[in-house]
KOLDONU-447151 format. One record per residue (C-alpha): x, y, z; residue in one letter. Coordinates in steps of 0.2 Angstrom, whole numbers, plus 2048, in hexadecimal, padded with zeros to 3 digits. Each point is the difference from the previous one (the first is absolute). Layout:
// residues N
XYZA;...
// end
This chain:
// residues 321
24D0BD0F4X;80480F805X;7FB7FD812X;8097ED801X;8108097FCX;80080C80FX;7F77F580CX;8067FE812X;80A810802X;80F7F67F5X;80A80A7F5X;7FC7FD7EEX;8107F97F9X;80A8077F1X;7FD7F77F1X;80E8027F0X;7FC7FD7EEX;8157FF7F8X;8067F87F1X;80D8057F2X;7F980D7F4X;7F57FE7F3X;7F77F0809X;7EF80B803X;801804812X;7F68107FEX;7F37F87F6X;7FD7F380EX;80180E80FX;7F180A7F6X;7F57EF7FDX;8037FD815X;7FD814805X;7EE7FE7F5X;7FB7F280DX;809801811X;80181180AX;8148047FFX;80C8107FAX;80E7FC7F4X;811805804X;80C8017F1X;8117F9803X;8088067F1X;80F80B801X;7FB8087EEX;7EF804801X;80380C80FX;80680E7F4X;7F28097F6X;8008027EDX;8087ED800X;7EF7F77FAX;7FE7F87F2X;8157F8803X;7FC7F9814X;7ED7F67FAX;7F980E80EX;7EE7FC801X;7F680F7F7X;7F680C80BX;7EE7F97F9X;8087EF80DX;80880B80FX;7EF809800X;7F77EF804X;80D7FA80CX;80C80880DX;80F8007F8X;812805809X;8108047FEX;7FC8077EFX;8048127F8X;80880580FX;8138087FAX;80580B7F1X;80C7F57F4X;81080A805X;7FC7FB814X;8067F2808X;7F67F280BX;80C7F380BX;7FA7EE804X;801809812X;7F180C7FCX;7F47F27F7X;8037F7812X;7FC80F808X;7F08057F7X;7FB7EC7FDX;800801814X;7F680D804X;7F37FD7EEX;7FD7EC807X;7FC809813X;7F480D7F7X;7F77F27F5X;7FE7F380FX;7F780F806X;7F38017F6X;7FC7EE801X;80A7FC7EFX;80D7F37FAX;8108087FBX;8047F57EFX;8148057FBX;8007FE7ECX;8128017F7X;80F7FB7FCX;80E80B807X;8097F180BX;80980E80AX;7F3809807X;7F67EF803X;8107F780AX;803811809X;7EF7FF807X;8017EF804X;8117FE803X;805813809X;80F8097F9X;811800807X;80580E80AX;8118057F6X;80A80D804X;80180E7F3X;80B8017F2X;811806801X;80680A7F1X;810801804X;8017ED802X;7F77FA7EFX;80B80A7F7X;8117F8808X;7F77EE7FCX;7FC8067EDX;814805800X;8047F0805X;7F37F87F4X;80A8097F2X;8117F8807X;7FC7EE805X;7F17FD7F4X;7EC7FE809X;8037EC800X;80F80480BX;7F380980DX;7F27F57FDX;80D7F3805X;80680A812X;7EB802802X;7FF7EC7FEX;80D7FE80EX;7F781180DX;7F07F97FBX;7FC7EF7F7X;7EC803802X;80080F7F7X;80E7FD7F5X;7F47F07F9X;7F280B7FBX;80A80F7F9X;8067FA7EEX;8128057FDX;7FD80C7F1X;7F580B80CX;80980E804X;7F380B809X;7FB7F280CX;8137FA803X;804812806X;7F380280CX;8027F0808X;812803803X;7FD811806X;7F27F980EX;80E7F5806X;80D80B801X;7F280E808X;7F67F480CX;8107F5804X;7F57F27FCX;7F87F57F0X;7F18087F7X;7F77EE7FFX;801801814X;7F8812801X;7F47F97F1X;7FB7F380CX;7FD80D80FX;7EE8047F8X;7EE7FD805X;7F28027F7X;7F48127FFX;7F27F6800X;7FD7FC814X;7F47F2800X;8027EF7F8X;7F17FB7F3X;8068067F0X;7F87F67F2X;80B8017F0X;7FE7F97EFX;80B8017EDX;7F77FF7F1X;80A7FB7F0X;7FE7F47F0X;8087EF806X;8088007EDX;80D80D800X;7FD8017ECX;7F0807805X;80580D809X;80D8047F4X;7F18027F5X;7F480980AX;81180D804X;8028057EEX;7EC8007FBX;80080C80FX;80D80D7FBX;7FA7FF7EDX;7EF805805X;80880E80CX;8078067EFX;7F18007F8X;7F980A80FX;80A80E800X;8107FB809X;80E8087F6X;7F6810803X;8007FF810X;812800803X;80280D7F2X;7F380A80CX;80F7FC80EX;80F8037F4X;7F88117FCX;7FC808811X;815805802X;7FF7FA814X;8047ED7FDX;8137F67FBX;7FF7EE7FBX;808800813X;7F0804807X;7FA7EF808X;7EE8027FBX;8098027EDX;80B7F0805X;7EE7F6801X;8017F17F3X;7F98067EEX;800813804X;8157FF802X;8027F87EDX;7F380B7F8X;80880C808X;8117FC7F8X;7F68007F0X;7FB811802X;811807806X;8087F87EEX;8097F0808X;7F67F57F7X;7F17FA7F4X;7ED800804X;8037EC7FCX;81080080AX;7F680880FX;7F07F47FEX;80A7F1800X;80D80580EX;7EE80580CX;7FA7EE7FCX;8107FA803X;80280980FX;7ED7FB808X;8047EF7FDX;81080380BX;7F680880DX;7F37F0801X;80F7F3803X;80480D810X;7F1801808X;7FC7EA7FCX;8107FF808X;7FF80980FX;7EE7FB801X;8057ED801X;80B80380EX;7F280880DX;7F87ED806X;7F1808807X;7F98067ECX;7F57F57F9X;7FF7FF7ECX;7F38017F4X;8007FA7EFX;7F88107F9X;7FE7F67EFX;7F67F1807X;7EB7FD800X;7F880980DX;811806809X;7F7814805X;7F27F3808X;80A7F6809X;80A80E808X;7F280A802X;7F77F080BX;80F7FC80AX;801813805X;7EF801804X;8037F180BX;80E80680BX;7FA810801X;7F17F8807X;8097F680CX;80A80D806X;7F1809804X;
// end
């Protein structure tokens, strides 16, 4: 196998394992790295910070000691790590494993990170203090609909996407037009991809009946309880370095425990908001996930799905070969 897949000198192509959380993405990536020669890299914006385990479904260390893992335990909780960095180090990683004759499998479900890669980011010019605060003064006169308003008429694309009661998102598209003299959706077009050559293979995994994975979402946090989680963040609330501003703290389930454990609300209260809020997360990622035309989908629920993904991969790996 290992052999067909870097035949002929060709590059072995870059194979993506995506999905909305809690559809079992990681399980399949482990069943595939027991049986094909490849190196996992996590695209998952909150299991890069250590100490955040049991919260992110990080795979234990007994796993990452059978199988390359990357992209892992690499940044303390009160450090940052941009969707420009993952691209960065995705880059280089997916060079060093072709190098050693192994498939590159991405596993996760940050949709940033995944459409920078793919995608490229925009090249925007840097923000302007000064500026965002005369937009928030006019935000406090005229109202945020007012500006969402004069964004529609500057930029209709963007306008489209941003909703009106996004404040954040309203602000930095008015201040890219007013810094670049042009719209943001035009600079947001201007990308290319990081990834140079063209063969990238990319599936999504997730129950074809959204009640399922509503299921699987709360079954999965429950038995993060029952593993640990609250202490975990209490191990975080403790250490006297980390807000609830901190974006590893900001993750989904560590940012309502958290509340919990700063007195805004109820261990219940935090549960069922950290539900609640992984449910939101899901609808996210299905939503951006069924706008990229080149995924193909995977009932995750249906007889002998893992076979049939597993068989189609080999395939086209051997044909690329």
């Amino acid at each position: 196998m290992a052999g067909a897949a870097h035949g002929g000198g060709s590059a072995l192509p870059v194979v993506i394992l995506t999905g909305p959380t809690g559809a079992g993405k990681s399980d399949w990536a482990m069943r595939l790295a027991r049986e094909l020669p490849l190196e996992i890299i996590s695209v998952d914006s909150a299991q890069v910070y250590r100490g955040l385990d049991i919260g992110t479904a990080k795979p234990p260390l007994s796993e990452r000691a059978q199988v390359p893992h990357h992209l892992i335990d690499i940044r303390e909780p009160f450090e940052s790590y941009s969707a420009g960095q993952f691209v960065a180090d995705a880059k280089r990683l997916i060079g060093e494993i072709r190098s050693r004759h192994r498939v590159p499998l991405l596993v996760g479900g940050t949709m940033l990170y995944l459409r920078s890669l793919l995608n490229g980011i925009a090249d925007l010019p840097q923000g302007s203090a000064q500026l965002r605060q005369s937009i928030d003064e006019r935000a406090v006169r005229e109202g945020w609909s007012t500006l969402h308003a004069e964004l529609a008429r500057l930029d209709p694309e963007a306008a489209a996407r941003i909703h009106p009661n996004d404040p954040q998102r309203i602000q930095r598209a008015l201040e890219v037009i007013h810094l670049a003299q042009r719209p943001l959706s035009q600079l947001q077009r201007a990308t290319h991809s990081a990834l140079e050559e063209p063969i990238r293979l990319r599936w999504a995994i997730a129950p074809a009946d959204r009640a399922r994975l509503h299921e699987r979402i709360a079954l999965r946090f429950q038995s993060m309880m029952s593993q640990g989680f609250l202490d975990e963040v209490a191990r975080l609330h403790a250490r006297g370095d980390l807000t609830a501003e901190h974006p590893a703290i900001r993750a989904v389930g560590y940012r309502q425990l958290w509340a919990h454990l700063s007195g805004l609300a109820t261990l219940t209260e935090a549960v069922d908001r950290s539900i609640a809020a992984t449910r939101q997360l899901a609808k996210r990622q299905l939503t951006w996930l069924r706008s990229d035309k080149e995924i193909r989908w995977l009932d995750s629920q249906a007889p002998d799905a893992y076979e049939k993904w597993n068989y189609d991969l080999r395939r086209e790996l051997k044909e690329l070969g």
